[in-house]
C-alpha positions as CSV (number, residue, x, y, z in Angstrom):
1,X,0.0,0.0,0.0
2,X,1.2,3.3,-0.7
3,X,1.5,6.1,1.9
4,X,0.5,9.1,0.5
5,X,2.3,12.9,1.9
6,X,0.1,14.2,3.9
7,X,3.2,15.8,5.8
8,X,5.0,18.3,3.6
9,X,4.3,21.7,3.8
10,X,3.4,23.3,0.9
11,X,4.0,27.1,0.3
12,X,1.1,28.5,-1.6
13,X,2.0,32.3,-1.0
14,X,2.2,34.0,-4.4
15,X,0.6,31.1,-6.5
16,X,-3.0,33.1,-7.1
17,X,-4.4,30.8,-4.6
18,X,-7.3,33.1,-2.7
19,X,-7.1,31.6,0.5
20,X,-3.0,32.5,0.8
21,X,-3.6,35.9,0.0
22,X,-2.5,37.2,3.5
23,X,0.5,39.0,5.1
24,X,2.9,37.3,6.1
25,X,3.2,35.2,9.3
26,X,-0.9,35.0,8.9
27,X,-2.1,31.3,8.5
28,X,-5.9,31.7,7.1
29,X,-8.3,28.3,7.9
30,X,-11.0,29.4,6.2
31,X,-11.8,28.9,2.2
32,X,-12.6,25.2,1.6
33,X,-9.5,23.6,-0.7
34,X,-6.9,21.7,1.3
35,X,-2.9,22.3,1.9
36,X,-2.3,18.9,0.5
37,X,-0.2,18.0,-2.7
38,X,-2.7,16.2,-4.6
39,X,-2.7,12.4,-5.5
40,X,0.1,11.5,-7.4
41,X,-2.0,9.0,-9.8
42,X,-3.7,12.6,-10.5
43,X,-1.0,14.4,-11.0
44,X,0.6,11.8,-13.7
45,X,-2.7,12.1,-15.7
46,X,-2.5,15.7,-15.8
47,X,1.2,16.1,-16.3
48,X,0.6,13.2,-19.3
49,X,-2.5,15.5,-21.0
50,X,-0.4,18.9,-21.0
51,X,2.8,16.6,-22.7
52,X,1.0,16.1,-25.9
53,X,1.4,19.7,-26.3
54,X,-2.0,20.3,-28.0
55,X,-5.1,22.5,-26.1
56,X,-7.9,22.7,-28.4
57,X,-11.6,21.8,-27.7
58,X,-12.8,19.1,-25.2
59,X,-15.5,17.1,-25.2
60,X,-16.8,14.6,-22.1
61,X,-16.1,10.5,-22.5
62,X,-18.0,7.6,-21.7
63,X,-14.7,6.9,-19.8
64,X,-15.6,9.7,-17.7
65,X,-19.5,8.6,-17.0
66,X,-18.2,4.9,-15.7
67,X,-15.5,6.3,-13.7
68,X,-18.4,8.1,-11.7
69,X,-20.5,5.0,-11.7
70,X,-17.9,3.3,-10.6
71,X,-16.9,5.6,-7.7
72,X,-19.8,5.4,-6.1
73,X,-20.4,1.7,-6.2
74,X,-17.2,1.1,-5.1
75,X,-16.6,3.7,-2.3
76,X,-20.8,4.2,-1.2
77,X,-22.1,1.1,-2.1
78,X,-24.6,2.6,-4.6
79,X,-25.4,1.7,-8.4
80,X,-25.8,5.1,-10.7
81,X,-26.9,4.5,-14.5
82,X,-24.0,6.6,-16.4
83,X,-27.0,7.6,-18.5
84,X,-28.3,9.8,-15.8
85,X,-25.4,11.9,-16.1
86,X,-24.3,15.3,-17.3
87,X,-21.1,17.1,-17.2
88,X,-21.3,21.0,-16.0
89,X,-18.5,23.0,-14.9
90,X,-18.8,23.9,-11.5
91,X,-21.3,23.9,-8.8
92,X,-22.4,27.4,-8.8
93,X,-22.6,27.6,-12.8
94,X,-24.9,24.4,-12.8
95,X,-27.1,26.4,-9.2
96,X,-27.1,29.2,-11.7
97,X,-28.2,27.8,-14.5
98,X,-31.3,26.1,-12.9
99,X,-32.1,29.2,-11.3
100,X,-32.5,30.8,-15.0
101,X,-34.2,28.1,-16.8
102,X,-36.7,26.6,-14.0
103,X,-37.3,30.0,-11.9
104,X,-38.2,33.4,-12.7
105,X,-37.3,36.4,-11.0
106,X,-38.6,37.4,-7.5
107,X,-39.8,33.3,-6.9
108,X,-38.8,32.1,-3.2
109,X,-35.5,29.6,-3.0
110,X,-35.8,27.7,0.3
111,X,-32.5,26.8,1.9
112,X,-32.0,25.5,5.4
113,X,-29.6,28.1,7.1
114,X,-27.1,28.1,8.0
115,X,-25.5,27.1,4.5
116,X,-22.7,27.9,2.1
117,X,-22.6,31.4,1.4
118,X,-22.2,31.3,-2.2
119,X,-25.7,29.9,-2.7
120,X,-27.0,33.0,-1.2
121,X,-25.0,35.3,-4.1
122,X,-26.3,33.0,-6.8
123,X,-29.7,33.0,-5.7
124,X,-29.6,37.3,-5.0
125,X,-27.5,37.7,-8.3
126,X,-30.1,36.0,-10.6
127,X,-33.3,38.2,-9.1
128,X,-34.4,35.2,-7.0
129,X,-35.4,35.5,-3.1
130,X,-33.7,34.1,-0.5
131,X,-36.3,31.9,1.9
132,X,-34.0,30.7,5.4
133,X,-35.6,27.5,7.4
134,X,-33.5,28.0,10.1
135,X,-32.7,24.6,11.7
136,X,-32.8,24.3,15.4
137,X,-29.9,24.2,17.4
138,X,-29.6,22.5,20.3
139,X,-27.3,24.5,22.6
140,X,-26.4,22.2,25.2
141,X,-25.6,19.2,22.5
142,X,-24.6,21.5,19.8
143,X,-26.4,19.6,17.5
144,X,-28.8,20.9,14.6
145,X,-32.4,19.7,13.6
146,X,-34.5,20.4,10.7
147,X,-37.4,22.0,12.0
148,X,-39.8,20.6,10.0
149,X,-43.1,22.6,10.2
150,X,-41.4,25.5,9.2
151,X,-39.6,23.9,6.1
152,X,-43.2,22.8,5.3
153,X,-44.3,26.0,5.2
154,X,-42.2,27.9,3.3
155,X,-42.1,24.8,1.0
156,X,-45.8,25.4,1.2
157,X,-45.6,28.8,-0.3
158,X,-47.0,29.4,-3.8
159,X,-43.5,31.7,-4.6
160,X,-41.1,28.9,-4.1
161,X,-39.7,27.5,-6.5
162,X,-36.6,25.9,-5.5
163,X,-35.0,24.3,-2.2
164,X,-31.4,23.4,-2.3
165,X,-29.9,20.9,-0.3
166,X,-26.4,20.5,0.9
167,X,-25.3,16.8,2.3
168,X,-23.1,16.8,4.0
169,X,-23.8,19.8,5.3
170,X,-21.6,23.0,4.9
171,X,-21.2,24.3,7.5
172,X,-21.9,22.4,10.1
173,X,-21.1,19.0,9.0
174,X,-24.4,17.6,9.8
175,X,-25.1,14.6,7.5
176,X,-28.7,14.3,6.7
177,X,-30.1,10.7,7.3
178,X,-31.8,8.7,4.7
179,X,-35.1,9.0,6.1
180,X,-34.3,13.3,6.6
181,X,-33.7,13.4,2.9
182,X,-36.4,11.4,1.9
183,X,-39.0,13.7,4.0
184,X,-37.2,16.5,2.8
185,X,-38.3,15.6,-0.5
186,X,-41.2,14.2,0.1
187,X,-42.3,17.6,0.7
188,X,-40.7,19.4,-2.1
189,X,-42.8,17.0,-4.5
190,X,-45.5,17.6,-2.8
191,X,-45.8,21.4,-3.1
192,X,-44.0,21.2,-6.9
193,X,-40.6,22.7,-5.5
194,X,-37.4,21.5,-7.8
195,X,-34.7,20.5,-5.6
196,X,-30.8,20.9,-6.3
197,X,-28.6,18.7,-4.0
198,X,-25.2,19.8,-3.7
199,X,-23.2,16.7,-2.5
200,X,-19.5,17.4,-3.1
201,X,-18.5,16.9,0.3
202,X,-20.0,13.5,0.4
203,X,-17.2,11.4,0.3
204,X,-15.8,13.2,3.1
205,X,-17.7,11.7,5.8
206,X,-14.9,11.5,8.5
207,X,-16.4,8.7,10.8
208,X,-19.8,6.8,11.5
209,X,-22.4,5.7,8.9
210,X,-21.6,7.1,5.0
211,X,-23.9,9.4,3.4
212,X,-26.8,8.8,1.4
213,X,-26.3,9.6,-1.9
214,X,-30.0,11.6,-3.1
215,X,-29.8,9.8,-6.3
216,X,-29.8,6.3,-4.7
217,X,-33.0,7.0,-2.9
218,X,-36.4,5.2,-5.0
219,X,-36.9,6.6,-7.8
220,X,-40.4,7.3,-7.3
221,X,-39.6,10.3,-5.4
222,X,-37.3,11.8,-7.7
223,X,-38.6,13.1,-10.6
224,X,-37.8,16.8,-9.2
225,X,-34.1,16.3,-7.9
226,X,-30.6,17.4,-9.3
227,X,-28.4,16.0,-8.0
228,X,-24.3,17.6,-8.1
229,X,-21.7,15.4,-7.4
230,X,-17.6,15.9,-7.7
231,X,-14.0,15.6,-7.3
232,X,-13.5,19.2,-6.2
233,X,-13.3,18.6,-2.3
234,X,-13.0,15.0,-2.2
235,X,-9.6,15.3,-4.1
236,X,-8.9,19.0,-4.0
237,X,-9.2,19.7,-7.3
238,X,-11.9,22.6,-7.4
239,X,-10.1,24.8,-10.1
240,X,-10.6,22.0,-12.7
241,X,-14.6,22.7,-12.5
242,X,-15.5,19.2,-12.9
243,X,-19.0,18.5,-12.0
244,X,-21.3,15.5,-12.6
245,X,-25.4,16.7,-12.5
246,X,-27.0,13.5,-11.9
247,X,-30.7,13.1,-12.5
248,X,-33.3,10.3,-12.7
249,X,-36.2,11.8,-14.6
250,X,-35.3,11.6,-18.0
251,X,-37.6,14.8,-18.8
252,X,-35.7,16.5,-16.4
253,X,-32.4,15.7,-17.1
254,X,-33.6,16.8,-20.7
255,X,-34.6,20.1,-19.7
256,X,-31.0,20.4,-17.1
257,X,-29.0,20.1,-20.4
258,X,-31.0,22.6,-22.1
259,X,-30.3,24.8,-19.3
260,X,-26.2,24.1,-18.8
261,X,-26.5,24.4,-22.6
262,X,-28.2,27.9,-22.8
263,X,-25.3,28.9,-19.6
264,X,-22.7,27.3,-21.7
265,X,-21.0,25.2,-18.8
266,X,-21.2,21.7,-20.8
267,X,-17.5,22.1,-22.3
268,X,-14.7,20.6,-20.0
269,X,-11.2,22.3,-19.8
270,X,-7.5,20.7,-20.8
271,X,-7.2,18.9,-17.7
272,X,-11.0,18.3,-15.5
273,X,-11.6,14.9,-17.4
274,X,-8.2,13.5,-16.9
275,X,-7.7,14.0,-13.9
276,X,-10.9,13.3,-12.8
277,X,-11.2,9.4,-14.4
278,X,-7.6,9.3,-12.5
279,X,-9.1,10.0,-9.3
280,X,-12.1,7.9,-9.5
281,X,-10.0,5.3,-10.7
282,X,-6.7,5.6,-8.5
283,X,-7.8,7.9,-5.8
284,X,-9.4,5.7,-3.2
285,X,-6.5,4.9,-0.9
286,X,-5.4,8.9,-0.9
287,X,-9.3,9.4,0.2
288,X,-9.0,7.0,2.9
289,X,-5.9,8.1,4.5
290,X,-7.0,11.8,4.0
291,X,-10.3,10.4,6.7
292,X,-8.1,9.1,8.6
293,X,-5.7,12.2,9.3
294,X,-9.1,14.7,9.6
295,X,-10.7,12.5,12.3
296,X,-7.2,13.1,14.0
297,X,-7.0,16.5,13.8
298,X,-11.0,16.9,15.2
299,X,-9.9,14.9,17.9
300,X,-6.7,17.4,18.4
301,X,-9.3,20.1,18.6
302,X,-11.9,18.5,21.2
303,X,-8.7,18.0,22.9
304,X,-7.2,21.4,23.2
305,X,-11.3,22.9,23.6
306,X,-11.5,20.5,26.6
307,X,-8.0,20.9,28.2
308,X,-7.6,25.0,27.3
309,X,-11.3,26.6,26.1
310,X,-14.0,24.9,27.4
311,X,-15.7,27.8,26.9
312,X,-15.9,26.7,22.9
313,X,-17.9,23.9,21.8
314,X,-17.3,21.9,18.6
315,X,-20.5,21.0,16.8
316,X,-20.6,17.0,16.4
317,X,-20.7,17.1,12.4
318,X,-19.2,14.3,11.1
319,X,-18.8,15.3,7.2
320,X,-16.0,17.6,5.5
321,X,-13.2,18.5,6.3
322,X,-14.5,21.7,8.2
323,X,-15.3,22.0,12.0
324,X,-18.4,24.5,13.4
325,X,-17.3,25.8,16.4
326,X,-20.1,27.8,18.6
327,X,-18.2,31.0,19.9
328,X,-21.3,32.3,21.8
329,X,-20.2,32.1,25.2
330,X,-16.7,34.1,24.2
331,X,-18.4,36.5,22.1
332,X,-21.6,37.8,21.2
333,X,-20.7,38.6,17.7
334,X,-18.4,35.9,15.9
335,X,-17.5,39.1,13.9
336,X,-15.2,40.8,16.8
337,X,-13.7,37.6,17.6
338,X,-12.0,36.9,14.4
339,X,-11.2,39.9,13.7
340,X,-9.2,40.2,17.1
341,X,-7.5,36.7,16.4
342,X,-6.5,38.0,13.2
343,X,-4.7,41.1,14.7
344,X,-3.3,39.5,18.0
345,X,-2.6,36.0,16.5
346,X,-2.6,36.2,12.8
347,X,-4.8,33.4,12.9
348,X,-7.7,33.6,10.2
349,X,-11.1,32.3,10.7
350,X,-14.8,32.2,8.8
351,X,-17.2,34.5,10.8
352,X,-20.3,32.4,11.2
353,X,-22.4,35.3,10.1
354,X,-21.0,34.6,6.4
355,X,-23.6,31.5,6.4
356,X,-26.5,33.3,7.7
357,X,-29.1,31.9,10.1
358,X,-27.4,31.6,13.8
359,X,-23.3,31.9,12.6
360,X,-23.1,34.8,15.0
361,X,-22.2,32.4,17.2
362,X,-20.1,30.4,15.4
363,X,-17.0,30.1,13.3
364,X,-15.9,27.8,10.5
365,X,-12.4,26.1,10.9
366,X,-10.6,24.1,7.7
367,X,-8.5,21.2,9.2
368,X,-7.0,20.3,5.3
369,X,-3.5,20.9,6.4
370,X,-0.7,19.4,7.7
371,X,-1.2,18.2,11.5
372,X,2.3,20.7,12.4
373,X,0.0,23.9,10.9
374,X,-2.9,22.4,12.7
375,X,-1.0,22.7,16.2
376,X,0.7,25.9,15.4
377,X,-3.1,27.0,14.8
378,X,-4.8,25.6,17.8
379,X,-1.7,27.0,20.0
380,X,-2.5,30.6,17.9
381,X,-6.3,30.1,18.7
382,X,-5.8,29.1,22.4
383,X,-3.9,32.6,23.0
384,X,-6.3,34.4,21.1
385,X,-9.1,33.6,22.6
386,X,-7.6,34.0,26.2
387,X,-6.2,37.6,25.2
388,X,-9.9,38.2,23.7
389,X,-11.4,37.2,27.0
390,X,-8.3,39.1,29.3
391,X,-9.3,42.2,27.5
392,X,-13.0,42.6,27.7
């Protein structure tokens, strides 16, 4: 078996890469792509495509199709008809793109907050409205719930249009059950509301039972759902743009290619399809020892909360490689608090109030790095905090 480098330290500062854009002596944990190099087998395939020295035109394989299908059988246990698929390129393009073709301006988009913050500029961008469930939070497990008669009634409404869902969840790291997403669109078919399920953190369920794919659910209940599936987070390749919509209806999926046709996002770049079949194909073992080193580092962080700042609480999500940690008995505002770690510590964190709902009280913490970054962090964080605290 190969060990894979999950060790080195890789110096990102002046390679356009958005998260590294800081001062020096700063060390931001905050946008989602990890500080890994990526899977040799990937980086092979790549190198191998940009050595035939030609860059015209691309189109998307059957190759690529059976390496999904294969994927998920393989790592979830799930069969998926390579006929239900369609390449788009990215996430966002593909939310966007069903926001133009099956909604109109001013109708209602449902989203359980808190959630991913670029859902809300896609949804705002396009003329849509944002509709929040807030889920309930359970303070003294830090655990959230879908509160269900209130997702009923906004799914209720004659306005909406849309609900998006985001297994795992991002960011808390909930994972939905199989019997959550089945009520969840249950409902949505019942009141005619499409639904878009972002899943590309889903094979990044750190520990306990996997994810339920949506598209493995019965197929009688999915003649509204999109389904978005990729290798952007599971093997940190998000600037390829490599994403696989995955629908069951075959009217829908019909009317899904019209609409990535019409935003033009069906044409793959140079390298997205190489490096993707490589990582379907080859990627597996890198997956499972990447797991294996985030489940270490959230248990370095319960450790430090419980032996330094028990006054922080780390939210029991067991997908991605993020950690939700509730701030509200430190600060009032998650705002003030990472702004002051920032100045004191050079430490950078994700204000909970970028995901809406109840993030005031909470900050996002990316744990895709090296485990010596991780400590230098947590050691940055632990005198933070206590300077935050000594001073108010």
């Amino acid at each position: 078996m190969t060990i894979y480098d999950f060790t080195t330290n890789l110096d990102r500062r002046h390679t356009n890469s958005i998260k590294w854009r800081v001062k020096d002596g700063e060390l931001p944990l905050t946008i989602a792509d990890m500080d890994f190099r990526v899977a040799p087998e990937i980086e092979a395939a790549m190198q191998a495509k940009v050595a035939r020295g030609n860059f015209g035109y691309e189109y998307t394989p059957d190759e690529y199709f059976t390496a999904v299908a294969s994927w998920y059988q393989q790592e979830h246990g799930v069969d998926v008809a390579p006929a239900w698929m369609q390449y788009v390129s990215g996430v966002i393009p593909a939310l966007t793109a069903c926001l133009n073709y099956f909604t109109a301006p001013g109708d209602g988009i449902v989203m359980l907050e808190p959630i991913y913050n670029s859902f809300f500029g896609a949804i705002e961008k396009t003329g849509r409205k944002v509709v929040a469930s807030q889920q309930d939070y359970d303070r003294e497990n830090h655990a959230y719930q879908i509160n269900w008669a209130d997702l009923e009634e906004k799914l209720a409404d004659t306005k909406t249009r849309m609900f998006i869902i985001c297994n795992p969840h991002n960011p808390t790291g909930m994972v939905w059950s199989k019997m959550d997403l089945e009520r969840m669109i249950r409902l949505a078919n019942q009141y005619g509301v499409l639904v878009v399920a972002d899943e590309i953190h889903g094979d990044l369920v750190i520990e306990g039972e996997d994810y339920t794919p949506t598209f493995s659910l019965d197929p009688v209940i999915l003649s509204n759902v999109i389904t978005l599936v990729s290798t952007s987070k599971t093997f940190n390749l998000a600037s390829l743009q490599a994403v696989t919509a995955i629908i069951a209806n075959p009217l829908l999926r019909d009317r899904f290619a019209q609409a990535a046709n019409q935003q033009e996002i069906v044409g793959p770049n140079l390298l997205a399809i190489p490096a993707s079949i490589a990582a379907y194909e080859n990627g597996g073992e890198w997956v499972h020892q990447l797991k294996t080193l985030i489940k270490h580092h959230r248990q370095l962080v319960q450790q430090v909360l419980a032996t330094d700042l028990p006054e922080l609480s780390l939210v029991p999500g067991r997908g991605t490689y993020l950690v939700w940690l509730d701030t509200q008995a430190v600060a009032e505002d998650s705002r003030t608090l990472v702004a002051f770690l920032r100045e004191q510590t050079g430490l950078l964190l994700t204000p909970g109030t970028e995901y809406r709902g109840n993030g005031k009280g909470f900050v996002r913490v990316n744990l895709a790095y090296p485990t010596t970054v991780i400590e230098d962090a947590l050691a940055r964080l632990v005198r933070g905090v206590k300077a935050y605290q000594a001073q108010k």
